[in-house]
C-alpha positions as CSV (number, residue, x, y, z in Angstrom):
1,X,-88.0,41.8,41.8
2,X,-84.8,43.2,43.8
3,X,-83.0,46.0,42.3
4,X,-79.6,45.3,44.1
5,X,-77.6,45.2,41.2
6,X,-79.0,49.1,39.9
7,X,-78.9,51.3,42.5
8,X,-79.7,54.6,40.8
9,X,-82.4,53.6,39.6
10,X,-83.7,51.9,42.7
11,X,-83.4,55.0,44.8
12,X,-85.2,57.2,41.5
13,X,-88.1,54.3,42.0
14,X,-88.3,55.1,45.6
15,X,-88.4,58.6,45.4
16,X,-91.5,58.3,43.1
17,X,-93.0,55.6,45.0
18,X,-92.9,58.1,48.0
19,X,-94.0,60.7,45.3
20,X,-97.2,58.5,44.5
21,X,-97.9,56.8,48.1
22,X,-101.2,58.0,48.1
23,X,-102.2,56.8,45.1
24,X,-100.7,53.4,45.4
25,X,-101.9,53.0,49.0
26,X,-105.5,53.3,48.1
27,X,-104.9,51.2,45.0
28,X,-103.7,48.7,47.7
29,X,-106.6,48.6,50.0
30,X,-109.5,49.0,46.9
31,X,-107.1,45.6,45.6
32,X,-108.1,44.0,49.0
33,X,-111.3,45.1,48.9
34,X,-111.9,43.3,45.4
35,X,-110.2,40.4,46.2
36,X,-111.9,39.8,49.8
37,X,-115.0,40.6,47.5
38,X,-114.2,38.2,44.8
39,X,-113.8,35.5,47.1
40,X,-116.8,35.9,49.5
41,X,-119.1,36.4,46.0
42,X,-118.0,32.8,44.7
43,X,-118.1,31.0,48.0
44,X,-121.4,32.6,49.3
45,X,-123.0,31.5,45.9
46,X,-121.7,27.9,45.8
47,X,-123.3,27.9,49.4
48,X,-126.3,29.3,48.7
49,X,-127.1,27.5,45.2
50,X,-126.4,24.1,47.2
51,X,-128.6,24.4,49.6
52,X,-131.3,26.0,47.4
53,X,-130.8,22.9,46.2
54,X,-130.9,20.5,49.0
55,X,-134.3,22.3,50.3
56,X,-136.0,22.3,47.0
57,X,-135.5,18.9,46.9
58,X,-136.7,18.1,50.8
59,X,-140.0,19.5,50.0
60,X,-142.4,22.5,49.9
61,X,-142.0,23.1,53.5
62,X,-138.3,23.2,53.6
63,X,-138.2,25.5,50.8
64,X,-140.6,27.7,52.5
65,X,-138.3,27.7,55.3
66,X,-135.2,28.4,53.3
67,X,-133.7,31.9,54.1
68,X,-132.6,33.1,50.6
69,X,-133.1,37.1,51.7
70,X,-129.5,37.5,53.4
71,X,-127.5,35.3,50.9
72,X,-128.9,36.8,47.9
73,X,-128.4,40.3,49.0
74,X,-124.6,39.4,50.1
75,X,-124.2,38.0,46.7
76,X,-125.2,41.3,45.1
77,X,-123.3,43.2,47.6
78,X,-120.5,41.4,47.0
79,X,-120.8,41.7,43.6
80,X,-120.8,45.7,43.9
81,X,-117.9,46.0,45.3
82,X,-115.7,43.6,43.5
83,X,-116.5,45.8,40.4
84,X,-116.4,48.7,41.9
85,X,-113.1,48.2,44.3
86,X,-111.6,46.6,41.3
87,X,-112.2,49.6,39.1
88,X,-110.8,52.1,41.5
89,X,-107.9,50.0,41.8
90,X,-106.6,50.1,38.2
91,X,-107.1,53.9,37.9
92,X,-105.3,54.6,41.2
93,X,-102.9,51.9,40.3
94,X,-102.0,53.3,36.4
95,X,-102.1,56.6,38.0
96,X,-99.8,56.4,40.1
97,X,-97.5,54.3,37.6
98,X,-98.1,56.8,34.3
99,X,-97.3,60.1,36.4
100,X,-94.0,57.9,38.0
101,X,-92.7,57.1,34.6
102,X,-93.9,60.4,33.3
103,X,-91.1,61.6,35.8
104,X,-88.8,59.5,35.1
105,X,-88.6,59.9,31.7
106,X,-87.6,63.8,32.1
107,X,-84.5,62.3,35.1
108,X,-83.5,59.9,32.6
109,X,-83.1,62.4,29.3
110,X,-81.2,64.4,31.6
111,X,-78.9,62.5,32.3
112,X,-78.4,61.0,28.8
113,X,-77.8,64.9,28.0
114,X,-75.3,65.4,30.9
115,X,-73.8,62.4,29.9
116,X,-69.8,62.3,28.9
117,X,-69.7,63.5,25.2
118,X,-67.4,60.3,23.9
119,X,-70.9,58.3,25.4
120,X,-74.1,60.5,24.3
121,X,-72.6,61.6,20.5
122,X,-72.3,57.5,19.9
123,X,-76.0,57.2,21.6
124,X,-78.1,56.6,17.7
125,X,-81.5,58.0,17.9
126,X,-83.3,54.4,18.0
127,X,-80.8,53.9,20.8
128,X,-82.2,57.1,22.7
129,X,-85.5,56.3,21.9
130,X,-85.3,53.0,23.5
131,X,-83.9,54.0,26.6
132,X,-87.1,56.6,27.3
133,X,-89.6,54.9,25.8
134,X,-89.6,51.0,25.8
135,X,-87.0,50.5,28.7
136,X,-89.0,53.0,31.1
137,X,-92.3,51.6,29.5
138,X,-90.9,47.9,31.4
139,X,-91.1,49.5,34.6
140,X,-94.5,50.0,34.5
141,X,-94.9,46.6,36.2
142,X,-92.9,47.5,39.3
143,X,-96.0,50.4,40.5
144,X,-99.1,47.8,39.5
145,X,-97.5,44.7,41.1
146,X,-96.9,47.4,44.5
147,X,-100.4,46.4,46.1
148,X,-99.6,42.4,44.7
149,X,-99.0,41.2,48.5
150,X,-102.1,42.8,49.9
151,X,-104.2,41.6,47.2
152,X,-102.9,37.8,48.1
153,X,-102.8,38.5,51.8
154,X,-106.7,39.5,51.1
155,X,-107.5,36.4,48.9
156,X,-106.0,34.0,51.2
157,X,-107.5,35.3,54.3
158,X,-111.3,35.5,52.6
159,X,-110.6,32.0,51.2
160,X,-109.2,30.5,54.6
161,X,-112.1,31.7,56.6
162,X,-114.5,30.2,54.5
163,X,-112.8,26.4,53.8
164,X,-112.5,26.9,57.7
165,X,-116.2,26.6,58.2
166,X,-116.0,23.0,56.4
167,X,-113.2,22.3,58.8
168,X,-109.3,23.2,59.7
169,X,-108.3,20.1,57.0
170,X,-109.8,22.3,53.7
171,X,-108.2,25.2,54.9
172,X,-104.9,23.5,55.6
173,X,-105.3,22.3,52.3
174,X,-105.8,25.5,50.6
175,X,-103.3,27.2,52.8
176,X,-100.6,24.4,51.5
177,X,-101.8,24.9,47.9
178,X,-101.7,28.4,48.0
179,X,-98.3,28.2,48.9
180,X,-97.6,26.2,45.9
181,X,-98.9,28.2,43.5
182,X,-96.8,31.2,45.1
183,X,-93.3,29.7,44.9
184,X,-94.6,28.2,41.3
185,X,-95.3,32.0,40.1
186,X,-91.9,33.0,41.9
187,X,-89.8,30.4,39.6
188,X,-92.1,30.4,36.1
189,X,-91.0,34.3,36.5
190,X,-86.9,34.0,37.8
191,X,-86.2,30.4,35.3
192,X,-89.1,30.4,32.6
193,X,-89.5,33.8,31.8
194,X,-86.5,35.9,32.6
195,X,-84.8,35.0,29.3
196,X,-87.5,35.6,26.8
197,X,-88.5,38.7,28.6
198,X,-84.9,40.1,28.5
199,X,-84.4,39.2,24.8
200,X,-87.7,40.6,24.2
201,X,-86.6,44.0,25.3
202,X,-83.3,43.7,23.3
203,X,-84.7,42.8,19.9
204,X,-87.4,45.5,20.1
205,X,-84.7,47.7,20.8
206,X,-82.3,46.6,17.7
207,X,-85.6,47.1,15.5
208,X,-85.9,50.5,17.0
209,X,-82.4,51.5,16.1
210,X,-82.6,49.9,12.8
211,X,-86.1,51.1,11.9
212,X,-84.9,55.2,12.6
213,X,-81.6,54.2,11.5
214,X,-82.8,53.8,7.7
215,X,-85.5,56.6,7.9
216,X,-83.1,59.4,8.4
217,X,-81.2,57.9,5.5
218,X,-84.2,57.3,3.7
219,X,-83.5,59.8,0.4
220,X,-80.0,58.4,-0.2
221,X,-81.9,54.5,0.5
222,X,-84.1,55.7,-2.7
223,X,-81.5,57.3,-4.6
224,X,-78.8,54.8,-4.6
225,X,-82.0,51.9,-5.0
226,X,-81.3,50.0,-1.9
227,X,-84.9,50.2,-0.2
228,X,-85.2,46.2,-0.9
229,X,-82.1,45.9,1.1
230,X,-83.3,48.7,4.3
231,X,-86.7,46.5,3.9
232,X,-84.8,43.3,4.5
233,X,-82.6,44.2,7.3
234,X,-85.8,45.9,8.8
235,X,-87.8,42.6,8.1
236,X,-85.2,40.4,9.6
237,X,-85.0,42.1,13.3
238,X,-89.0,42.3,12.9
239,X,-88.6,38.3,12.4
240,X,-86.2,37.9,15.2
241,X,-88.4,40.1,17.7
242,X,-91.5,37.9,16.4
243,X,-89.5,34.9,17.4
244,X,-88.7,36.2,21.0
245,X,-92.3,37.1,21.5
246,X,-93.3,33.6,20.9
247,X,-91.1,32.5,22.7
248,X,-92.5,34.8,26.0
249,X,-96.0,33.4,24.4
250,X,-94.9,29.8,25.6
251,X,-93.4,30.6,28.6
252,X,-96.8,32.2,29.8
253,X,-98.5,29.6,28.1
254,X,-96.7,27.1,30.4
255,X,-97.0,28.9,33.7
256,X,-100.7,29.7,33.2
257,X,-100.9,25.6,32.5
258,X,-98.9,24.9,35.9
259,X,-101.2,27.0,37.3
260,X,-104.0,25.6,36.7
261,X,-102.8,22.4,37.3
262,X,-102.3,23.4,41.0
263,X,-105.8,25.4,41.1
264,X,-107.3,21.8,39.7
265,X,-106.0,19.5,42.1
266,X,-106.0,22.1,44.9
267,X,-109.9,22.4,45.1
268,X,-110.4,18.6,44.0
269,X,-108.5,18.4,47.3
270,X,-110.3,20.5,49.2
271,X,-113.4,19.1,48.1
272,X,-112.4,15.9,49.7
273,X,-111.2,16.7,53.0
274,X,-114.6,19.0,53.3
275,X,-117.4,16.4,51.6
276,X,-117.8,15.4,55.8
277,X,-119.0,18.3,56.2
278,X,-122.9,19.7,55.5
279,X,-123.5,19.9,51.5
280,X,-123.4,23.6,51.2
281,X,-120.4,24.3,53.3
282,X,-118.6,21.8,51.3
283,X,-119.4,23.7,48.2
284,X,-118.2,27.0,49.7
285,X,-115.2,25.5,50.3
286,X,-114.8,24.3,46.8
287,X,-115.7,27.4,45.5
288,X,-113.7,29.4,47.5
289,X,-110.6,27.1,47.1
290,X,-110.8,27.9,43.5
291,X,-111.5,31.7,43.4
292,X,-108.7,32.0,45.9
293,X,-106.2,30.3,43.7
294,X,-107.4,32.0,40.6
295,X,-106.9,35.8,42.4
296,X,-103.6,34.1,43.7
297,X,-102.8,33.2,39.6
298,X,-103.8,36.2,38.1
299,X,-101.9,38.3,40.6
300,X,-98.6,36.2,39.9
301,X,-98.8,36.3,36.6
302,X,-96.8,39.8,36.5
303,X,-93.7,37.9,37.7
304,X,-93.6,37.0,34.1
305,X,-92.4,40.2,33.3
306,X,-89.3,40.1,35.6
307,X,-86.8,39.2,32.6
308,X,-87.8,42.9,30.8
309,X,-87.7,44.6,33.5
310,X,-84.2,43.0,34.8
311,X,-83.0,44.1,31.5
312,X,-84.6,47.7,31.2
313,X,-82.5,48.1,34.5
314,X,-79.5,46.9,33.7
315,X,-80.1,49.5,30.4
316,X,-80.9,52.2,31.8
317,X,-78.8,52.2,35.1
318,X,-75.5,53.2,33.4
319,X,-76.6,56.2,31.9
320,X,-78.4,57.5,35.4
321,X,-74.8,57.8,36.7
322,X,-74.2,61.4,35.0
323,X,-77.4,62.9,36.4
324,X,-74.9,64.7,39.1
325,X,-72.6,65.9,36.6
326,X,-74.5,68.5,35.5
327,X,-73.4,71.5,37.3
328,X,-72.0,73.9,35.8
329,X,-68.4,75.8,36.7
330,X,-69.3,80.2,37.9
331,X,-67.4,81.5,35.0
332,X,-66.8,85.0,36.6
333,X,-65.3,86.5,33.7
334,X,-66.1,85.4,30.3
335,X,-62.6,85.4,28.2
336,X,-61.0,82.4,26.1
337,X,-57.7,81.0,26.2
338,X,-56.5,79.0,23.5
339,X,-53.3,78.2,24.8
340,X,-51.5,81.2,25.1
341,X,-53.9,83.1,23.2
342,X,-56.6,85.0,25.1
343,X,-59.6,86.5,23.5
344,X,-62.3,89.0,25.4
345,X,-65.9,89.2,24.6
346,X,-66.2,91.7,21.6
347,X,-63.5,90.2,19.8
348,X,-63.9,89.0,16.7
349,X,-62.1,85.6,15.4
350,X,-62.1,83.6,12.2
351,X,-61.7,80.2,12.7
352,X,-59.5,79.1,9.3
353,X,-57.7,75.9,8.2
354,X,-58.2,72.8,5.6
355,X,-61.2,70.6,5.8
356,X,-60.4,67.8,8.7
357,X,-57.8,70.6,10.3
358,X,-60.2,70.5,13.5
359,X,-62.4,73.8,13.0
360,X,-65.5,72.0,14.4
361,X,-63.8,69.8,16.8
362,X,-62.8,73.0,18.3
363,X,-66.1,74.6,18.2
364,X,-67.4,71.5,19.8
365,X,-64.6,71.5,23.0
366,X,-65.8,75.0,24.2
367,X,-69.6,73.8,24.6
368,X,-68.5,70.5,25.8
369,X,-69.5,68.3,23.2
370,X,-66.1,66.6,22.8
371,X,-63.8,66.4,25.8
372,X,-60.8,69.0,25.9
373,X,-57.2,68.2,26.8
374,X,-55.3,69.7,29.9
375,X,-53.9,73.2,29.9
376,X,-55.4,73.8,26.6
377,X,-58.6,75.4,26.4
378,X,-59.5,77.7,29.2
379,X,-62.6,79.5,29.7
380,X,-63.1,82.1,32.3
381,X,-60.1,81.3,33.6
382,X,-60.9,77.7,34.5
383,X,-59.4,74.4,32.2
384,X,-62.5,72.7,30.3
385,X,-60.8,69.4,30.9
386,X,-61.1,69.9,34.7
387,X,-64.5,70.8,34.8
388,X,-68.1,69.0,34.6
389,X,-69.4,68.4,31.1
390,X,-70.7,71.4,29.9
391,X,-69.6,73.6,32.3
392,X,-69.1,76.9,30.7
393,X,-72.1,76.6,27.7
394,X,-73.7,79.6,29.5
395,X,-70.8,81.2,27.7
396,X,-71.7,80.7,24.3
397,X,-74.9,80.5,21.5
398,X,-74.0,77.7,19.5
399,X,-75.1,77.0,15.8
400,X,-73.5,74.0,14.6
401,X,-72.9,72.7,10.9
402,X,-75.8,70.4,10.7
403,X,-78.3,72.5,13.0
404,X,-81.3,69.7,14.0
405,X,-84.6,71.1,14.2
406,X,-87.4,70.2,16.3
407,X,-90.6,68.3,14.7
408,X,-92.7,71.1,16.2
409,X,-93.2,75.1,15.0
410,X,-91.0,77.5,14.2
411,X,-91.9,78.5,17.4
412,X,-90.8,75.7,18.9
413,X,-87.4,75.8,17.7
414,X,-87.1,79.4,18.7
415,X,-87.5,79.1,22.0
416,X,-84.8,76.5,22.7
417,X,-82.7,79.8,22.0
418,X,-84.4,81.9,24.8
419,X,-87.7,80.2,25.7
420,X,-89.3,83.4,27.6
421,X,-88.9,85.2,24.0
422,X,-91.8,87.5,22.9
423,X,-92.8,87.6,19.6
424,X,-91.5,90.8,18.8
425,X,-87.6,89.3,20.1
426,X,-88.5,86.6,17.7
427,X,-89.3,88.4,14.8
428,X,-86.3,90.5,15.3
429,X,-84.0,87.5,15.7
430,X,-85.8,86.3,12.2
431,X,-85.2,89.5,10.6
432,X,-81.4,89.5,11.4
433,X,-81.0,85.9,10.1
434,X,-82.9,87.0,6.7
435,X,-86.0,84.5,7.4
436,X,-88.5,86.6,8.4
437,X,-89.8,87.1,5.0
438,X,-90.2,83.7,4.6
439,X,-92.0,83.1,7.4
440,X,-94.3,85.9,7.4
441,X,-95.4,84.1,4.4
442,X,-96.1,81.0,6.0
443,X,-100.0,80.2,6.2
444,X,-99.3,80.7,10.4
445,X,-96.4,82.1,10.7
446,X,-94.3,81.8,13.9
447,X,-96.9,78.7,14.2
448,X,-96.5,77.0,11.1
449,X,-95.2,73.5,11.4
450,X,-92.0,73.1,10.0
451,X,-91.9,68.9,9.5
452,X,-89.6,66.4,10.5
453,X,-86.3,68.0,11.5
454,X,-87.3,70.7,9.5
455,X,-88.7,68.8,5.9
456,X,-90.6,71.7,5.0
457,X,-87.7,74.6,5.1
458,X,-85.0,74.8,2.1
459,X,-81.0,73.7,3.6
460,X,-80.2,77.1,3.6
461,X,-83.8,78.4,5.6
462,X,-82.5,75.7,8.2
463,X,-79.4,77.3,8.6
464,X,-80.7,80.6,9.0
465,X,-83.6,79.3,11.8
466,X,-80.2,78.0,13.5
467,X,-78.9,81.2,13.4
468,X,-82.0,83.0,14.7
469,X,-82.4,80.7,17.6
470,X,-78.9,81.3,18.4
471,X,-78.9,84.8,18.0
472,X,-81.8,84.9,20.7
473,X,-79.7,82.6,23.4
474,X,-78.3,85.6,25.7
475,X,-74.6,84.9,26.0
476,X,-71.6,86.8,25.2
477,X,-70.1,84.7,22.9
478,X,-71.7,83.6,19.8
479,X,-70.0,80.1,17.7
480,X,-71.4,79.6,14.7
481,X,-69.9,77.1,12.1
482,X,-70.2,77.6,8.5
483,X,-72.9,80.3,9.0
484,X,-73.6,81.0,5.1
485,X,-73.0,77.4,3.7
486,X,-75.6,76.9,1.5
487,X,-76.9,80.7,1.0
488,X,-76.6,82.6,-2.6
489,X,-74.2,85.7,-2.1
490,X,-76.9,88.0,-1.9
491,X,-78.4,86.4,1.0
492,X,-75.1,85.9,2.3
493,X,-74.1,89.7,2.3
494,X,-77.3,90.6,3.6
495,X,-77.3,88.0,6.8
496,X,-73.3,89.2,7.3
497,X,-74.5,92.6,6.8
498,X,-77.1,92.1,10.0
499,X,-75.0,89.9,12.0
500,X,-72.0,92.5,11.9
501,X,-75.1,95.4,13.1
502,X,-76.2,92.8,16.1
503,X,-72.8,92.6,17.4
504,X,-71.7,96.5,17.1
505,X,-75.2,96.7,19.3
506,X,-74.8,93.9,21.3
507,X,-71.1,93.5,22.3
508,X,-71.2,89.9,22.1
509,X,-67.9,88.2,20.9
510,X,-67.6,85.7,17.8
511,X,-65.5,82.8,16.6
512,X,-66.6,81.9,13.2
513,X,-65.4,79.0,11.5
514,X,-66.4,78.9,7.4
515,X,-64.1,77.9,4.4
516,X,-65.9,81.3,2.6
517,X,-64.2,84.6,2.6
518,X,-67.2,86.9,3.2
519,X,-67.8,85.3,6.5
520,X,-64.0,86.0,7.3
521,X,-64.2,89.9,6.7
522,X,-66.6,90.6,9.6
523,X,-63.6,89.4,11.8
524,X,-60.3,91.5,13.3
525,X,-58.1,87.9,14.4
526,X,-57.9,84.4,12.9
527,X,-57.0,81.6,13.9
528,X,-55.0,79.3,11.7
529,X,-56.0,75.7,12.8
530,X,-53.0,73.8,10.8
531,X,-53.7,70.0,11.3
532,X,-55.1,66.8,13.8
533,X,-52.4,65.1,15.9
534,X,-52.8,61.9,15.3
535,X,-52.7,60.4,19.0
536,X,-53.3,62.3,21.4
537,X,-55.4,64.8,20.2
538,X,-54.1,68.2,21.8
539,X,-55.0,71.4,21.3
540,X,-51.6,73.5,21.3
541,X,-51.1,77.0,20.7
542,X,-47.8,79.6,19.4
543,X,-47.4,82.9,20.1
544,X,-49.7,85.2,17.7
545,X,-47.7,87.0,15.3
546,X,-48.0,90.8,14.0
547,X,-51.0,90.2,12.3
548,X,-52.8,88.8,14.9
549,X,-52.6,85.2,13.7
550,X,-52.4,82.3,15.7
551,X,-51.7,78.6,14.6
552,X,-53.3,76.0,16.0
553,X,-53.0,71.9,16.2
554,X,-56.6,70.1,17.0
């Protein structure tokens, strides 16, 4: 299969090809090997049992005479190495493809994560998980098919040289048949099975989607009675992928029968044009005919599996076009500018306005999850919406709203804040979020498992392990939206009360966007964010007044 039509990707397959060359050049030469093997085993044996045969039945004498010494022992030999050569050739050959795709899973998440905000936020998770698991699964077949010609190459030649010894017509023969049963492979792959292999990967990817779709949701699904409905919808894409894999089902079924139509009539063929020759060279011919067109078969049968990979491809290729959009902007000099406003790390700012005004949105411009409009947010002196996604999140420690959290450890989640953190910086970092109580009382504490996206923590214990591991990201700016939602007002004066020490000893600045008043006090400037404009969403700024208010349109 050609990969014209997906560049990126092509080139990422050659890099790991070259990556994996020795691997897949020994898996190409133990395939040759096996097949030369394979061959020579069935063709030797035909011969032999034949004319075991012929001199059993001429007499005591003639079998006496018989030399079954070297063919028996070139039997077993070749019977060694076919097992063996074909042994080392699938582990070399999954080797090489499993550490390939083990890299290319990692290039591929990367670039879905540098990808343009408007593009990775509408990404679902089933989506995502189909991408780097199923679609990269697909081009699995593109490293074990790599030492396909070589094992054909080594068939043919094996199975030529012996028909050749019945005469040049056999071999002719099989030569022409072999070609037949190369271009059938070719088309049962490009016409037959390129449609069912490409809906295949679709439908197992619209069951993915819809399958994590309803699990996330799966509390309101029980509350509001509609699992019967989730189950139905689920059921109905499982249908439709169990149609298209019965479908791929008879398209193999169909190519393995034309197949072994050609294999049939190619060593009844051969058989003829060689029964003028001696018994036993006849029957090697036969023989080797038939393992020769049977290696040839099995080896084509991966063209089958040219419609999922075409459509893995065409997949993934968009989304490998933002892996060089990742660099981030120097930012020599950390300070915001919100229009005309300009704030310096240390400062302080409250983040006010209605629910819908555009708080979050905000939030979400500076680290680059939602794209900014000219002249209006400037960080470091350089305009967001001139620069690369992303480009100034070494600025900021970000704890959204709805914080996700990692099905791992607490931990785990930690260190996504500052991943060479010690224990004693993570225990700190718990102790000014309030959670480090709670965790101490955990049967392992900072190695307990916390569940799916956090299932075993309270809302408000999620919120404060979001603030933790953004407290332990080292930038000097911290965002954090709605910091206390959720929190009882002791636990909220307490976490206010620590967060207002760590930034008198750490210097870092704040913008804090909460619709609660305590939150509001640790702050010296707000930010009045009045409304949404309705087209062109820009961010506009006035003049701040005497009391160090600004308002603001998102």
């Amino acid at each position: 299969m050609k990969l014209t039509e997906t560049p990126r990707l092509r080139d990422l397959l050659r890099a790991e090809r070259r990556r994996q060359a020795r691997s897949l050049r020994f898996a190409a030469a133990s395939s040759m090997v096996a097949a030369l093997a394979a061959v020579l085993l069935l063709g030797i044996s035909g011969g032999f049992i034949t004319g075991a045969a012929i001199a059993g039945a001429a007499g005591l004498g003639a079998a006496q005479a018989f030399n079954f010494l070297l063919p028996s022992a070139g039997i077993r030999l070749m019977a060694i190495l076919r097992t063996g050569f074909r042994y080392l050739e699938r582990v070399s050959s999954h080797e090489a493809s499993l550490k390939a795709l083990a890299n290319i899973r990692p290039a591929l998440f990367a670039a879905l994560a540098a990808a343009p905000p408007q593009a990775s936020l509408s990404l679902s998770g089933g989506e995502a998980s189909a991408r780097l698991i199923q679609d990269v699964d697909a081009l699995e077949t593109l490293f074990i098919r790599l030492p396909l010609p070589w094992t054909l190459c080594a068939a043919l030649i094996a199975g030529l040289g012996l028909a050749g010894l019945a005469g040049w017509a056999p071999a002719a023969a099989l030569a022409a048949f072999a070609g037949l049963s190369v271009i059938a492979g070719r088309w049962s792959g490009a016409r037959m099975a390129r449609a069912a292999g490409a809906g295949l990967q679709v439908r197992a990817g619209g069951l993915k989607d819809c399958v994590a779709a309803f699990a996330a949701a799966g509390p309101e699904l029980r509350c509001y009675g509609l699992e019967d409905w989730a189950t139905e919808a689920i059921d109905q894409r499982g249908r439709a992928l169990g149609a298209m894999r019965l479908a791929m089902v008879r398209t193999q079924a169909w190519s393995a029968a034309l197949q072994a139509l050609i294999l049939g009539t190619g060593v009844a063929v051969v058989i003829t044009l060689a029964s003028r020759a001696p018994l036993p060279l006849a029957a090697m011919a036969g023989l080797a005919a038939a393992m020769t067109l049977e290696s040839l078969a099995a080896a084509l049968r991966a063209f089958n599996e040219n419609g999922a990979v075409a459509e893995a491809a065409r997949r993934i290729e968009p989304w490998l076009a933002n892996a060089a959009s990742r660099a981030a902007a120097a930012v020599p000099s950390p300070t915001i500018c919100l229009g005309d406003a300009t704030f310096a790390p240390g400062d302080r700012i409250a983040l006010v306005g209605a629910s819908g005004a555009g708080k979050t949105t905000l939030i979400e411009r500076l680290v680059g999850l939602r794209p900014s409009t000219a002249g209006a947010i400037r960080v470091g002196g350089f305009d967001l919406a001139e620069q690369a996604v992303g480009a100034a999140r070494c600025v900021f420690a970000y704890a959204p709203q709805d914080a996700a959290m990692l099905s791992g450890t607490v931990r785990d989640n930690l260190r996504l804040g500052d991943d060479m953190a010690d224990d004693a910086v993570m225990w700190a970092a718990l102790s000014d979020a309030v959670l480090d109580d709670r965790i101490r009382r955990m049967p392992q504490g900072l190695d307990t498992w916390i569940g799916e996206n956090g299932a075993r923590l309270s809302g408000g214990e999620r919120r404060r392990l979001s603030l933790a591991r953004t407290l332990l990201r080292p930038a000097p700016w911290l965002l954090l939206d709605e910091p206390t939602e959720g929190l009882d007002p002791a636990t909220e004066a307490l976490v206010l009360d620590r967060l207002e020490r760590r930034l008198n000893q750490t210097g870092q600045g704040v913008l804090i966007a909460s619709h609660r008043s305590a939150p509001l006090l640790l702050c010296q400037r707000v930010v009045s964010i009045t409304g949404m404009s309705s087209a062109s969403a820009a961010l506009l700024a006035a003049p701040f007044a005497r009391d160090l208010q600004c308002r603001l349109a998102v």
